[in-house]
C-alpha positions as a printed NumPy array, in Angstrom:
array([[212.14 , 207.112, 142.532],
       [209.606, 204.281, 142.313],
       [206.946, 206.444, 142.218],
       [208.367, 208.163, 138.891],
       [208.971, 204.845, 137.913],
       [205.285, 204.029, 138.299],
       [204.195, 206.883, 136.845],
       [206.209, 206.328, 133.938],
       [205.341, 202.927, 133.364],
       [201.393, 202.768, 134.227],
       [200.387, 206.139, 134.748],
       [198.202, 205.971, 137.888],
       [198.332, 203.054, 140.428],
       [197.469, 202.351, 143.893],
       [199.07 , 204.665, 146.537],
       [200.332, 201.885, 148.507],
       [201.98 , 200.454, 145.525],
       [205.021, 202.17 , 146.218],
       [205.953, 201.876, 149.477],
       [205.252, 197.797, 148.788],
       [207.649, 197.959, 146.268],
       [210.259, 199.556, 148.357],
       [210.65 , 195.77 , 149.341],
       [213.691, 194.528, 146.698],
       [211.828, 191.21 , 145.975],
       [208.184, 192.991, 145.236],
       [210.103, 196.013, 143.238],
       [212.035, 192.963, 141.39 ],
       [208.789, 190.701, 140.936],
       [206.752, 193.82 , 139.532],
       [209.036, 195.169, 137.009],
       [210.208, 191.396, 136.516],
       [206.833, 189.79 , 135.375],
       [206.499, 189.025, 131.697],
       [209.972, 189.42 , 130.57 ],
       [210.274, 192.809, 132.071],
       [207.388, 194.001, 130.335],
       [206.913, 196.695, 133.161],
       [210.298, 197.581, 133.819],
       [210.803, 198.332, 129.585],
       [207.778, 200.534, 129.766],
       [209.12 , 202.459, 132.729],
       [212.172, 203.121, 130.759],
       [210.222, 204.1  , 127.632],
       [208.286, 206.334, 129.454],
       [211.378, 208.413, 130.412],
       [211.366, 210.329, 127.081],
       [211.914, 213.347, 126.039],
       [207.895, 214.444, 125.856],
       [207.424, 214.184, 129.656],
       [209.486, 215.058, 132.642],
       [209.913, 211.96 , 134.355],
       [213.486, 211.839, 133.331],
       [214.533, 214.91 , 134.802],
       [212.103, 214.114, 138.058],
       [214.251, 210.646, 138.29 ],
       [217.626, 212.599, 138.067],
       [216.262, 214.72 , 140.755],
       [215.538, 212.226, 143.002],
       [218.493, 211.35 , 142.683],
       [219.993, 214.282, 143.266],
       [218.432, 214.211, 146.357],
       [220.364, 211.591, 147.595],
       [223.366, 212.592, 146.573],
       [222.604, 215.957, 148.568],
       [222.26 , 213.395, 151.946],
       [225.095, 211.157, 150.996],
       [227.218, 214.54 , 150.579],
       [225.956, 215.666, 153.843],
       [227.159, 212.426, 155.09 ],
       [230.482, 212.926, 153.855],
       [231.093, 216.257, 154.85 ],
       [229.709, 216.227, 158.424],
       [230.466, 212.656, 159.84 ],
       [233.617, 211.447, 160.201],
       [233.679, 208.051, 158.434],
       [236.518, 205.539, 160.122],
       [236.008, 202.491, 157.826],
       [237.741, 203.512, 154.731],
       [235.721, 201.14 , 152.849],
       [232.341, 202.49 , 153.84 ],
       [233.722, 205.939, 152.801],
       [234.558, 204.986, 149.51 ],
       [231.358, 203.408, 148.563],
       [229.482, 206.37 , 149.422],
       [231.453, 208.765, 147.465],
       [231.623, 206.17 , 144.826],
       [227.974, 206.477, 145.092],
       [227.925, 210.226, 144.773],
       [230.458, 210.257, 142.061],
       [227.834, 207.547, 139.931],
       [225.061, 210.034, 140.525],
       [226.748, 212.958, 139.353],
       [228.222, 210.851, 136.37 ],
       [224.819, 210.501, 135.249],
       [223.312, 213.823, 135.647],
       [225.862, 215.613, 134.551],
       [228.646, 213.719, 131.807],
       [228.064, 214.164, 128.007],
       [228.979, 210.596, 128.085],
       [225.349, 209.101, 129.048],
       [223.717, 211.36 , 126.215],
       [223.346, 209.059, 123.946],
       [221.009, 207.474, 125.935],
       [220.67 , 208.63 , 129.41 ],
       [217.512, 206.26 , 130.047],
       [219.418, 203.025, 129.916],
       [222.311, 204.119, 131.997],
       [219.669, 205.781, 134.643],
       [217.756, 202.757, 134.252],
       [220.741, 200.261, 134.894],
       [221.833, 202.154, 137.791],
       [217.809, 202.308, 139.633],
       [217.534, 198.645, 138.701],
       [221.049, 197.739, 140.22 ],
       [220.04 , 200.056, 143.281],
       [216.051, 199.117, 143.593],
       [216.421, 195.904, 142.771],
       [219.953, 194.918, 144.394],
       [221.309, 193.836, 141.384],
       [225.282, 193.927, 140.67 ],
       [225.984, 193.266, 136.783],
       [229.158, 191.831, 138.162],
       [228.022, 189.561, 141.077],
       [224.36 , 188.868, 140.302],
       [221.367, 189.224, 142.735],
       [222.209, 190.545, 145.891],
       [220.708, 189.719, 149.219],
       [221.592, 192.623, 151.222],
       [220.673, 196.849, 150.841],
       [224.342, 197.991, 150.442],
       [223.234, 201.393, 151.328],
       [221.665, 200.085, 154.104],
       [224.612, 198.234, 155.062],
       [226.919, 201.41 , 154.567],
       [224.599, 203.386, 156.787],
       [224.577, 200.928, 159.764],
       [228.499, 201.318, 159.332],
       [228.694, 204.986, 159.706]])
């Protein structure tokens, strides 16, 4: 996902870039800096004349594929971990599949990535720990 990000924003970029920014603080910090100024351009690269869009919603596809795999083949005790992950799967599908994000998929995909990437709740602020991570070590 940050790699389409990348792509979408700057075009080309170092090949280590990504895995750096895999790290919540350097992903925040590099779509952060100047207002955002990065982070805007990634979204408005996500248009309708290239395919990063649908190569985002992929992606993320692809982790709803593991988080279903999850669901279906280990069984989850903590009912708490269980519902994050298929509230998780239910987001992902939301997005890739509703008429309601239409309008303008980028900014709910975008909202979503940054809440995930950079561990961002629009409800309790910055977040310290990877809740997926967290949710994982549960299972």
């Amino acid at each position: 996902m940050i790699q389409v990000l990348l792509f979408s924003s700057v075009g080309t970029h170092e090949s280590k870039l990504p895995k750096k920014l895999c790290d919540h603080v350097e992903f925040k910090a590099y779509f952060d800096a100047n207002g955002k100024q990065r982070w805007y351009e990634a979204l408005n690269g996500l248009d309708d004349r290239n395919d990063f869009l649908q190569d985002l919603l992929f992606e993320m596809e692809l982790l709803a594929s593991e988080v279903n795999y999850v669901l279906n083949n280990v069984a989850i005790q903590d009912e708490r971990v269980h519902s994050s992950f298929k509230l998780l799967n239910q987001n992902i599908n939301r997005l890739k599949n509703s008429s309601a994000y239409t309008d303008d998929p980028v900014k709910y995909v975008g909202n979503f990535l940054w809440g995930i990437l950079a561990r961002w709740s629009f409800i309790d602020g910055q977040q310290q720990d990877d809740f997926l991570e967290l949710m994982i070590k549960k299972v």
